[in-house]
N, C-alpha and C positions, 0 to 999 in steps of 0.2 A: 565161387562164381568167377566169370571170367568178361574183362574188355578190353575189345577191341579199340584201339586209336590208330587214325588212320593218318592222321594230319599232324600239325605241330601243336603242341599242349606244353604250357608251362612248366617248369620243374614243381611249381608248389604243388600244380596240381595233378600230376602224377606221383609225388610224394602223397598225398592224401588218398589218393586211390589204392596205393599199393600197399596201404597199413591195413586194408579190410577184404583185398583180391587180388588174381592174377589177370597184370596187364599188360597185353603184346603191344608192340607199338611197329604198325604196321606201314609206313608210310609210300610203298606201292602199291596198295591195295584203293588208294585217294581215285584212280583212275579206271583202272579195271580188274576185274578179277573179283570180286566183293560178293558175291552172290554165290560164288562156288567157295569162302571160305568163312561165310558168317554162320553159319549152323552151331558150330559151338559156344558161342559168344552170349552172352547176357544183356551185356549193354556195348553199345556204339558210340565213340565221341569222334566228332568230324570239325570241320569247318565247312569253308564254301565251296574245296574243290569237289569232296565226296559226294557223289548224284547216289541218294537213296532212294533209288525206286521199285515198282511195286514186285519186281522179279528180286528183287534184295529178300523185304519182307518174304515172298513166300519162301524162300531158301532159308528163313531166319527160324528155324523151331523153340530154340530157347530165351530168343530176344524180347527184349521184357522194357527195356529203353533206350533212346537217339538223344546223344546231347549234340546240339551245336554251342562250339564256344566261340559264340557272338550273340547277332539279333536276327540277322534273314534265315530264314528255311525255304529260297527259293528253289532248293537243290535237294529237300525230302521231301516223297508223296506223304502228304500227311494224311491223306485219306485213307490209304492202303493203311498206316499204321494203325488207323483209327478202326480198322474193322479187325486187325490182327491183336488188337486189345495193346495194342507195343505204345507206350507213353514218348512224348518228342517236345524234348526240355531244349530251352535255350538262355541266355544269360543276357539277360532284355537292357538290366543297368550297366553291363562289362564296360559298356565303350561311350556312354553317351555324353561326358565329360570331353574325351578325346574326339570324338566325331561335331561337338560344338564348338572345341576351339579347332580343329582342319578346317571345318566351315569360316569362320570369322578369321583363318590365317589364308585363306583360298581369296576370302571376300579384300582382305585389305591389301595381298598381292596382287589381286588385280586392279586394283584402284589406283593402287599407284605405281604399279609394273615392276613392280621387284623384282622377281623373275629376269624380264628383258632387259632393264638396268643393269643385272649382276650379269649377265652373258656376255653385254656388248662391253662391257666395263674391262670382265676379265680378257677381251681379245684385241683391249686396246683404246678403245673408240668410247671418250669422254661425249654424254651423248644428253645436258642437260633439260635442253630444249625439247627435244623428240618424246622423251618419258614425265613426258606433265601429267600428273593424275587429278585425281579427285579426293576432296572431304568425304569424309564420312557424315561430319556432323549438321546436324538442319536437314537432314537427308529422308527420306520415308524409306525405310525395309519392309517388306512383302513377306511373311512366313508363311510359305503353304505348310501346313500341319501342324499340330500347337500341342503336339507328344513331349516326350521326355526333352529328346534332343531339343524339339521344336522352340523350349518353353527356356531352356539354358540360352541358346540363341537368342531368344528375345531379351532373356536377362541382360545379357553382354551389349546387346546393340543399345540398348538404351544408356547404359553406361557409356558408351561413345556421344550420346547425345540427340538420338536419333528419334523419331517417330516411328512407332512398332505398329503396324498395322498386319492378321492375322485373316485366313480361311482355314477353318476346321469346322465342320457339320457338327462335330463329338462333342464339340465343348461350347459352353453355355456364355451368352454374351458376359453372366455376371462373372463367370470364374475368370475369363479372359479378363474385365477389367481389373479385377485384383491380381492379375499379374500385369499390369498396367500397359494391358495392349488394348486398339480397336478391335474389335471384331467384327469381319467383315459378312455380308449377305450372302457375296457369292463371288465363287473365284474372280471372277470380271471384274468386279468392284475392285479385287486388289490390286489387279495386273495394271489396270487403267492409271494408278495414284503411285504406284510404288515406283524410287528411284534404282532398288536393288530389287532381288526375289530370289528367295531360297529356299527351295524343296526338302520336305521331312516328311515323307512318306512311305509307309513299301510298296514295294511293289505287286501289284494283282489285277487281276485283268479291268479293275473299274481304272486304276491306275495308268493301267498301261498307258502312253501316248497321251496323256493327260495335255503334256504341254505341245501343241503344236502349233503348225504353222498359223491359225486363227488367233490361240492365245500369244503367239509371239506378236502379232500384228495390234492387239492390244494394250501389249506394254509402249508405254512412253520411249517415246524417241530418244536411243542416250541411256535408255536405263539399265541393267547388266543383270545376267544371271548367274548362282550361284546352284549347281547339286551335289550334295556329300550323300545323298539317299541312295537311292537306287536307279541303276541303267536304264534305260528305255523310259522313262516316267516324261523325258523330253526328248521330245523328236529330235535326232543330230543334225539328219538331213536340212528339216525345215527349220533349224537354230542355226547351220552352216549359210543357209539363204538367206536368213534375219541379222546374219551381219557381214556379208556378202555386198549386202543393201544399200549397209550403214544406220539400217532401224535402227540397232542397240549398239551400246557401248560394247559391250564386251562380254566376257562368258568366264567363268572357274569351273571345272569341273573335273572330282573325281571318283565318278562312275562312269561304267558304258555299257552300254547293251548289250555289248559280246565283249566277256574278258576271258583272259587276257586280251587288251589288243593294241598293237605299234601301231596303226599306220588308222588315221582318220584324215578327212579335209580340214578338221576343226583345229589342228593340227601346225594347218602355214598361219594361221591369224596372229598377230601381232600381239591382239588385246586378246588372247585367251590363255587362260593359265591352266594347265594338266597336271593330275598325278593319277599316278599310277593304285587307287583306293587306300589309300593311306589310311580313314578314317579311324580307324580301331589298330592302326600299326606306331601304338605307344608299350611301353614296359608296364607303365600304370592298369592299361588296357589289358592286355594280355596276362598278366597277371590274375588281375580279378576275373578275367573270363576263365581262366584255366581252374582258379580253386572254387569259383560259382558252380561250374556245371560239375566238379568233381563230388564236390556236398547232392548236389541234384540226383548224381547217378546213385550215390550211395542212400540216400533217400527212397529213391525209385526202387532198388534193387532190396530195400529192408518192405516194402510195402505200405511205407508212410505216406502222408500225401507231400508233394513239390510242387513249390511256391511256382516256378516257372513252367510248369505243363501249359503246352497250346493246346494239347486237344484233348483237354478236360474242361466236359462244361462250364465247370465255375469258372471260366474264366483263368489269366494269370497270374495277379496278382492276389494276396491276401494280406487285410488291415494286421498290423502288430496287437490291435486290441482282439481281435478274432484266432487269429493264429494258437494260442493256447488250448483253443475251447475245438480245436479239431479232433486231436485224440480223446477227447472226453467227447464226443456226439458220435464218434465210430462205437466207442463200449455202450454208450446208450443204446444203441441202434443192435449191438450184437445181445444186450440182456433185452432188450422190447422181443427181439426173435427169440432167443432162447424161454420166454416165460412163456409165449404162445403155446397152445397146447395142439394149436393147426397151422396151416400156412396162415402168412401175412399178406391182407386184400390189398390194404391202403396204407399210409403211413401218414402224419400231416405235423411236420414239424416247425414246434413255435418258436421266436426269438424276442423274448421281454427284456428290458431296461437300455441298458447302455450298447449293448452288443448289436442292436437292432437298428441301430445309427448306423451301419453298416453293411457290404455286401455280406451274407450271408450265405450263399448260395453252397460254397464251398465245404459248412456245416453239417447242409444238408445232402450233399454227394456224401458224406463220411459217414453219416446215420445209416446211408440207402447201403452204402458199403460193408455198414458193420452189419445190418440185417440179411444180405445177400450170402454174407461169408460164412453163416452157420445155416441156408439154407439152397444152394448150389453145389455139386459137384465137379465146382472147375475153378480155377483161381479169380478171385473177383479180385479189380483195380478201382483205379479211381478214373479208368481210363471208360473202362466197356461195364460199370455198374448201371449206366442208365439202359443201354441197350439191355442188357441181363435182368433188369426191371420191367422194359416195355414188352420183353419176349416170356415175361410171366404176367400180364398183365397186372401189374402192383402199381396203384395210384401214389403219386407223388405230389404233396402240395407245402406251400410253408406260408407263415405266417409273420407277420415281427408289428412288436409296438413298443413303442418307450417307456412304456408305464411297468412299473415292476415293483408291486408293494414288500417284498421282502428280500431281493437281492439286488446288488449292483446289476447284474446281468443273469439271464437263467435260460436255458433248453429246457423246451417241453416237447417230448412226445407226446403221440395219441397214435395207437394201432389199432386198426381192426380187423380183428384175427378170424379164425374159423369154427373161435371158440368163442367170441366178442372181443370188446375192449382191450387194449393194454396199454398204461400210461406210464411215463415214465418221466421226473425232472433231474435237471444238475445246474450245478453250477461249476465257477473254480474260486475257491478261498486262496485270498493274497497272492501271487504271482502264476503259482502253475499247480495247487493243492490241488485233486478234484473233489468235487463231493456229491452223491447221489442223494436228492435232498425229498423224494416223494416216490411214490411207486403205486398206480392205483388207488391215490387217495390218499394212501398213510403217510402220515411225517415220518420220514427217515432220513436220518443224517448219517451216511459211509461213506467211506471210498474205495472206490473201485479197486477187482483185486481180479487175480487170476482165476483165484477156483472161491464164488461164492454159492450159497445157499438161500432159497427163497422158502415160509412158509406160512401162510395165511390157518388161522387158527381160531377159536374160541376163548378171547379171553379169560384166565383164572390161574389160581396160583398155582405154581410150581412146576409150572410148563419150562423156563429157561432153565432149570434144576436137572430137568429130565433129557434135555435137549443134551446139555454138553456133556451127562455123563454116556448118553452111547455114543458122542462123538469120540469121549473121552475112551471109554471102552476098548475103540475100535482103532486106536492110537491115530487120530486125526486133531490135529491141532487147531483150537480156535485162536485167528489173529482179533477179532472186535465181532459184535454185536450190537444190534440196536432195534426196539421195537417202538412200532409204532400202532395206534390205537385210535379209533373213532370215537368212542364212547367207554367208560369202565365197564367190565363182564359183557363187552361186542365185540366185533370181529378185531382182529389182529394180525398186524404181520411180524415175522421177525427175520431179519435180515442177517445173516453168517456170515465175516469172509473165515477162510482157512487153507490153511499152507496146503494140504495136498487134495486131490478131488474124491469127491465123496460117492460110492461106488453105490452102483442101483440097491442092494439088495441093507445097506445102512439107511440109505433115504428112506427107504419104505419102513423098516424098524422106526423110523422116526415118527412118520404118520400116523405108523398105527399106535403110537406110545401119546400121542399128542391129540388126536382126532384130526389130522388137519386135512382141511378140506381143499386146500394147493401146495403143491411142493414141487420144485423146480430146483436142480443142481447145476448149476452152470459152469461152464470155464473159459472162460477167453484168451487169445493169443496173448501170450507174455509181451 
């Protein structure tokens, strides 16, 4: 397989890409020309100069995923990728360490004008009196947003000694006070109290212009703004007015609405401190963005699922307690379709014990995935499985409860097929064991394996007798067995794995040798 990089990418993480593909490293393609030469490429890694849009995607036939190594994707249509099935990974933690202390080194240059100190210092001009700043401490900080970065910022500022007062819709007044901030009703409420305020948002169109001339005219007389987020989220114009005025003290800011850009009014102020987005321009940063999205792509490009997809429904992240339990609910999901003896109408996947304390969601994309991949004729993701489910009209539901009389955590399916029912449990024993613990009822305890064998039977002796000699016969290896049983001399299942797949014309010698009244040969992707 092959990727394109178009931008700068750390050496780790082009060393890690290129133990498993061929990687060009294209860096004039960042600007133009990208549409007429991504056709061969598999996956894309960019930053913020690469505009991926929806004339890229169509030129992209074998494009499978977009990493950006960072956190904005203002600069790919993620909608075009989202109908082109093409997954748009980003590296959400790379920088948010680095982007919280540029904040809090932006906040305390301009406090106390370090910047202007070191200018006037270096060209001569001893200048004590003129560069008086300010405490930080006793002071109230303003956080609009109470995300990653959001929540670091607020950590730090309190450690200055300061009063954290917060606006975030997302987050719950209790979580906010166990990160020992206020939280506030409504932007207003902060702008009004707050001595500082600093932006941690991205940017979108509810975004946009968030901060303007109105909410400037709200903050306190004297008080100073701070954005590491993103350009435009505060009006320049009406921030160049608001201290023009002399409403606010001052401004740090290193985003703009149009970058690159030299030449702003915000520009001549004395009390404003600029950089050129510095935010994520540490070694620390660039490092981990480079070997994050290089795992990402190699992830993406094996057809696992990735942690950081935006435009997968579950969501982007996924719990450490969850994560194990994703390839075991794809092989559920692909043995629930392969038992079927019809199509799959419905699906309704359950989440018992520990596991259900959790977003689950992402579970349950992997089940939809592993039953869509043995019943479509086109590559199913974790990107376009839901559309590829609502374009078969296959119902999707889930369930979860904490209660779970026999595992720490367990999946349960329930299908309903065109032939009835099909149920199916797992669990994971100790860190990452899997184990297929139920099937329709019967206790069974396997684990999942490439080429299994299903056969519901007549309890009575010497049926496992008979089983393995015409596997044996037919030189098919069994790896384990296990049967399970309702009642003595009732119905029965017995569960096969075995090294290589068992070929129509053995399974039916087996039937007929057994009476069994199901029998289903399965294989699933190694």
């Amino acid at each position: 397989m092959r990727v394109l990089v178009t931008e700068q990418l750390s050496e780790q993480g082009l060393e890690l890409l290129r133990k498993d593909f061929q990687v060009d490293v294209r860096p004039d393609l960042a600007q133009a020309g990208l549409a007429a030469e991504i056709a061969p490429y598999d996956a894309l890694i960019i930053r913020s100069a690469t505009r991926v849009t929806r004339d890229v995607f169509d030129a992209a036939a074998n494009l499978k995923v977009v990493a950006r190594a960072g956190i904005g994707l203002d600069n790919v249509d993620v909608d075009a990728a989202t109908r082109r099935g093409v997954m748009v990974v980003n590296a959400p933690q790379s920088n948010v360490i680095s982007a919280a202390e540029q904040t809090f080194a932006l906040l305390l240059a301009q406090a106390r004008s370090i910047p202007q100190a070191h200018g006037a210092l270096k060209t001569g001009a001893w200048e004590r009196a003129r560069w008086e700043g300010v405490e930080l401490a006793g002071k109230t900080i303003g956080v609009v947003g109470l995300g990653r970065v959001g929540a670091l910022v607020a950590a730090r500022a309190a450690g200055f000694g300061m009063r954290v007062i917060a606006y975030d819709p997302y987050v719950s007044g209790e979580r906010a006070k166990e990160m020992g901030v206020d939280a506030m009703p409504s932007l207003e409420a902060l702008l009004v109290q707050a001595d500082f305020v600093t932006i941690h948002l991205p940017r979108t169109p509810e975004t946009e212009g968030l901060i303007g001339a109105h909410e400037l005219g709200l903050m306190k007389k004297g008080a100073r703004l701070v954005n590491t987020a993103r350009g435009g989220i505060v009006d320049e114009e009406a921030l160049a007015k608001a201290l023009e005025d002399g409403h606010l003290g001052g401004a740090a800011l290193d985003v703009f609405a149009v970058e690159p850009t030299t030449e702003s009014p915000l520009f001549s102020y004395d009390n404003v401190v600029v950089t050129p987005h510095l935010g994520a321009s540490t070694k620390e940063a660039q490092d981990k963005a480079g070997t994050t999205v290089a795992e990402m792509v190699r992830l993406a490009l094996k057809g696992e699922f990735v942690p950081y997809a935006v435009n997968v429904s579950a969501g982007a992240e996924v719990a450490e307690v969850v994560r194990p339990f994703v390839p075991l609910a794809e092989r559920l999901g692909g043995l629930v379709a392969g038992l079927a003896e019809g199509g799959v109408r419905s699906i309704v996947a359950s989440y018992l014990g520990r596991i259900a304390e959790h977003d689950t969601r992402v579970l349950t994309l992997a089940s939809l995935k592993g039953i869509l991949g043995r019943s479509v004729n086109e590559p199913v993701s974790f990107v376009n499985a839901p559309m590829l489910a609502r374009d078969r009209g296959l119902v999707v539901s889930e369930m979860r409860s904490t209660v779970s009389q026999d595992y720490v955590s367990l999946i349960s399916l329930r299908a309903d097929t065109d032939q009835g029912p099909i149920s199916m449990q797992g669990t994971i024993i100790g860190k990452t064991s899997e184990r297929i613990v139920e099937v329709d009822g019967f206790d069974i305890e396997v684990a999942p394996a490439e080429h299994m064998v299903f056969f519901t039977y007549r309890d009575r002796p010497g049926i496992i007798g008979k089983v393995g000699t015409i596997l044996g016969d037919h030189g098919i290896n069994i790896a384990t067995m296990d049967v399970g049983r309702k009642a003595e001399a009732g119905d029965a299942m017995m569960c096969i794995t075995v090294d290589t797949a068992v070929p129509p014309h053995v399974l039916a010698s087996i039937g007929e040798a057994i009476d069994a009244s199901r029998l289903r040969a399965i294989s699933l992707p190694a």
